[in-house]
N, C-alpha and C positions, 0 to 999 in steps of 0.2 A: 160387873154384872152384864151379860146379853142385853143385846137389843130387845130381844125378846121378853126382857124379864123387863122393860122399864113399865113402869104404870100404862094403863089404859088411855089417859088423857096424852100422853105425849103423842105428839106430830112435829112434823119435819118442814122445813120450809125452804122454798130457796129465793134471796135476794138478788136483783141484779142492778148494779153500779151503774150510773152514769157512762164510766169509762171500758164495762166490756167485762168487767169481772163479776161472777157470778157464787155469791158466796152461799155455803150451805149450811142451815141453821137447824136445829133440835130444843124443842120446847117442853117442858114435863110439868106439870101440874094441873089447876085451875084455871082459868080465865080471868077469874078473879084473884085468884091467891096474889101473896106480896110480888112484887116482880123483884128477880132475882139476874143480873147479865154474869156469864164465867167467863172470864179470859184465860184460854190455856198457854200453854208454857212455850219453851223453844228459842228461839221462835220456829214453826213451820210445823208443830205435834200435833196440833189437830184437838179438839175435847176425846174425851174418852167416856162410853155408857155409864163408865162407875160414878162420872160424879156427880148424877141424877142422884144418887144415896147422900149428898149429902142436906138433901130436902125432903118436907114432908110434901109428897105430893097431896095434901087436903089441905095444904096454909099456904103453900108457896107456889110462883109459878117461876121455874128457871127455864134462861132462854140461853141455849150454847151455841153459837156460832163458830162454824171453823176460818179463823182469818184467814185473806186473801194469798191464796196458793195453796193453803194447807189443807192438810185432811180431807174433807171433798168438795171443797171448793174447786174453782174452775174460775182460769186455765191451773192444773195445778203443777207447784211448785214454781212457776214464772216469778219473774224479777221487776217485770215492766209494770210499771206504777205501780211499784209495793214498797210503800214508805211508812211511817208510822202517822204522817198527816193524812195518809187515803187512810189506815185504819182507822183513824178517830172520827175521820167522816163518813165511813162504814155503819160506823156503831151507832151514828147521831140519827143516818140516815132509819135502820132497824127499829130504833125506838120509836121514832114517826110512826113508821111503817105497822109495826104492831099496836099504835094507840097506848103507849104506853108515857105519862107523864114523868114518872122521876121512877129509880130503880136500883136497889140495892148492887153492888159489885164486887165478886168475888175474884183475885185473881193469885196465882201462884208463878213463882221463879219471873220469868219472861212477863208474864200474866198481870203479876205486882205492880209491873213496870208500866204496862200499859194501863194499865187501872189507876197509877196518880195522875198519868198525862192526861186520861179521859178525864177524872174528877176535877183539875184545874183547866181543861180547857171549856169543860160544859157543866161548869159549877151546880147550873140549876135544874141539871137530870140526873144528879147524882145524892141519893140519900144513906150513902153508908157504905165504908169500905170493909171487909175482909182480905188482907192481904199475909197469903204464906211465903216463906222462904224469897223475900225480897231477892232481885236480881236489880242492880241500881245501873247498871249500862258503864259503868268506867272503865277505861283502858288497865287500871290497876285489877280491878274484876277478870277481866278476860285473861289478863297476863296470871294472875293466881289460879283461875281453871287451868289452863295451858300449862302449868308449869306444877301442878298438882302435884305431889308425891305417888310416884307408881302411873298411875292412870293417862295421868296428864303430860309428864314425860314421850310417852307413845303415843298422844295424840295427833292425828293425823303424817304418824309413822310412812306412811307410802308414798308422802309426798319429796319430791327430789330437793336439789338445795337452792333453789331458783328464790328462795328466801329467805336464805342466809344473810344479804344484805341488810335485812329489816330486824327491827327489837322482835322480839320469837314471837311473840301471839301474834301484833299485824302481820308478822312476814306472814306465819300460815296460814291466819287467814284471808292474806291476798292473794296465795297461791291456790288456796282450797276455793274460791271465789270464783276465779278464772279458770278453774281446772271442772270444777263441777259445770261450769258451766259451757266451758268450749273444750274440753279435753276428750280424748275418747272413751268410748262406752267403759275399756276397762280400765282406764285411769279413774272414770267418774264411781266405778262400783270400789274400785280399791280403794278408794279414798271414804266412800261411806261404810265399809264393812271397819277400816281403821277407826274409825270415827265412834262408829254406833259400839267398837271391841272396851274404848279407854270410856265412853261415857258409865255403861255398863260397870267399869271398876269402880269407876266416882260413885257411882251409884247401890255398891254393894250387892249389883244384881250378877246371878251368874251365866255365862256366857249360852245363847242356843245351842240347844242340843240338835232339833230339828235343821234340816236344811231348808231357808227360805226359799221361796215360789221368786222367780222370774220380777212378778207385779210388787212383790215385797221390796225386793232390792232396789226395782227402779222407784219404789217409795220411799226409800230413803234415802235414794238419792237429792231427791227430792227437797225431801226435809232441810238434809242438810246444807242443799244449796242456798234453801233461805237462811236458814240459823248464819254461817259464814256472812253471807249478804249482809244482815242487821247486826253481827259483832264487831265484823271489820269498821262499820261504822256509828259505833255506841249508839246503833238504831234511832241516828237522829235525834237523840236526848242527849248524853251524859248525865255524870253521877252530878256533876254540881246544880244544874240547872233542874233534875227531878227533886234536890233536894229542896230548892228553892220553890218546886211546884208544891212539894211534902209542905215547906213552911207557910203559904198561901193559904193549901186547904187545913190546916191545923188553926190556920186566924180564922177560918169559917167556921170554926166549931164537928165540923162534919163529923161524926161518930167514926172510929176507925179504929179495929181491933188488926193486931199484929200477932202473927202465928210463924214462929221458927224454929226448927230443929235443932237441938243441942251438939247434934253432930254431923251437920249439912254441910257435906263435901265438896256441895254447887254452889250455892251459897252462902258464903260466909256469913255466918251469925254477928260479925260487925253492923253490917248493915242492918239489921233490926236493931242495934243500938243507935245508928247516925238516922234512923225516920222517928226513935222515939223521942230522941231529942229533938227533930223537925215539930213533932207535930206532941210534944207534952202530955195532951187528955189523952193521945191513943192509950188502950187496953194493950200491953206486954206480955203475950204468954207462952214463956217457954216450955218446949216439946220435947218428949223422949224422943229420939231418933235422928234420919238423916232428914234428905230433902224429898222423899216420896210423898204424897200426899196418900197415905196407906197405913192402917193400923190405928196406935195413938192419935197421927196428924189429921187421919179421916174422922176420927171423931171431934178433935178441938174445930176442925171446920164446919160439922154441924150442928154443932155448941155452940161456936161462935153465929152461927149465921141465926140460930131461932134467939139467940140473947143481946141482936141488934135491935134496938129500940128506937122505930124510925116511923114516920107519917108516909103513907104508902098510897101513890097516884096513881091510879089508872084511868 
């Protein structure tokens, strides 16, 4: 949906860091309605207007933030102090900020991921997960995108064999890492145009027709400087140790409904078997489709989010 088309009550905000980064947030509902935080995907996507639909803006108040570098935050796409501890103290800092006491969280793929780190490290701002299409951070994760059937084969295609030394996902993505980040302009577009060609096949979506603007390309250069950045390095997590956060916040009782695609090509539908076991009472419900939050997935997300039954602080 347009910007244009979001509710009347939404406003925009911008944050600024401690350390110099200035993140830009989007709020849509009440002032009162429940509070709702979305962590979007990637890492380095940014929120998207659509996923204001998945609240009622007269019961909810959702607050989308683009993390640090991404979407229109600022500096964007930067690397320096973008870790997943300045994100979690981003999000702590936000919630201050907006006077908000505890807050439901929504998060998808990348999103998921940062949304058990946030829920186990700040247990007592967190009243309720919705978490889609888990993305759990393991090198086995990354190495199964990378190695996908079709898509994943040609991912990051343009890159030379300067990591060929390396098991195939880290090598490309320690070449993609250095190359987006000190290579030249056309190393850095040919590497995102490869990039954004194989995601696109993961994704079932089909290729632009349009030819991208200038700002587009250098945006996704962007992007996927950070994505490379936080895979290369299981984003500071790994799969074992989120699982261990999954098992923490399941002894908390915390409500936590889990939404996967039957046939999510990003995310391995394992991984919503290894958090149901982490975390037992979660709610399990599998999904027609892939890993898009669109369609079927866009409505289990606003099913799930009004059938979270949570004591709501403001």
């Amino acid at each position: 949906m347009p910007t244009s088309d979001w509710p009347t009550t939404s406003a925009r905000i911008n944050l600024r860091t401690p350390d110099g980064h200035c993140l830009h947030v989007r709020q849509c509902g009440r002032d009162s309605g429940e509070p709702w935080l979305v962590l979007h995907g990637g890492p380095g996507s940014g929120c998207a207007p659509s996923m204001a639909a998945w609240f009622d803006p007269l019961l909810h108040r959702a607050v989308l933030p683009d993390q640090r570098g991404a979407g229109r935050s600022r500096p964007a796409g930067t690397l320096r102090r973008n870790t997943v501890t300045a994100l979690l103290a981003d999000l702590e800092q936000l919630r201050v900020a907006l006077g908000i006491e505890r807050w439901g969280v929504v998060g998808g793929s990348w999103g998921a991921a940062l949304a058990l780190a946030y829920a186990d490290r700040f247990p007592d701002a967190v009243s309720a997960l919705v978490l889609r299409g888990a993305f759990l951070t393991g090198f086995d994760d990354v190495q199964a995108l990378f190695n996908a059937r079709g898509a994943g084969r040609d991912l990051l295609q343009s890159i030379d064999g300067r990591g060929e030394g390396f098991p195939a996902a880290r090598g490309r993505l320690y070449v993609a890492t250095d190359m987006l980040q000190l290579g030249t302009t056309v190393q850095k577009l040919n590497i995102a145009r490869a990039w954004q060609r194989a995601e696109h096949r993961l994704l079932g979506l089909q290729p632009q027709a349009r030819r991208q603007t200038w700002q587009q390309r250098m945006a996704l250069v962007r992007k996927y400087r950070l994505q490379a950045h936080y895979l290369y390095r299981r984003a500071g997590l790994g799969k074992s140790a989120l699982l261990r956060a999954a098992a923490r916040i399941g002894a908390r009782g915390l409500p936590v409904t889990l939404l996967h695609g039957r046939e999510d090509n990003v995310c391995r539908p394992r991984n919503a078997l290894l958090l149901s076991a982490a975390i037992p009472h979660a709610r399990l419900v599998w999904v027609p489709g892939g890993h898009l939050a669109v369609g079927e997935m866009a409505k289990a997300l606003g099913a799930a989010i009004r059938a979270s039954a949570w004591s709501v602080g403001v």
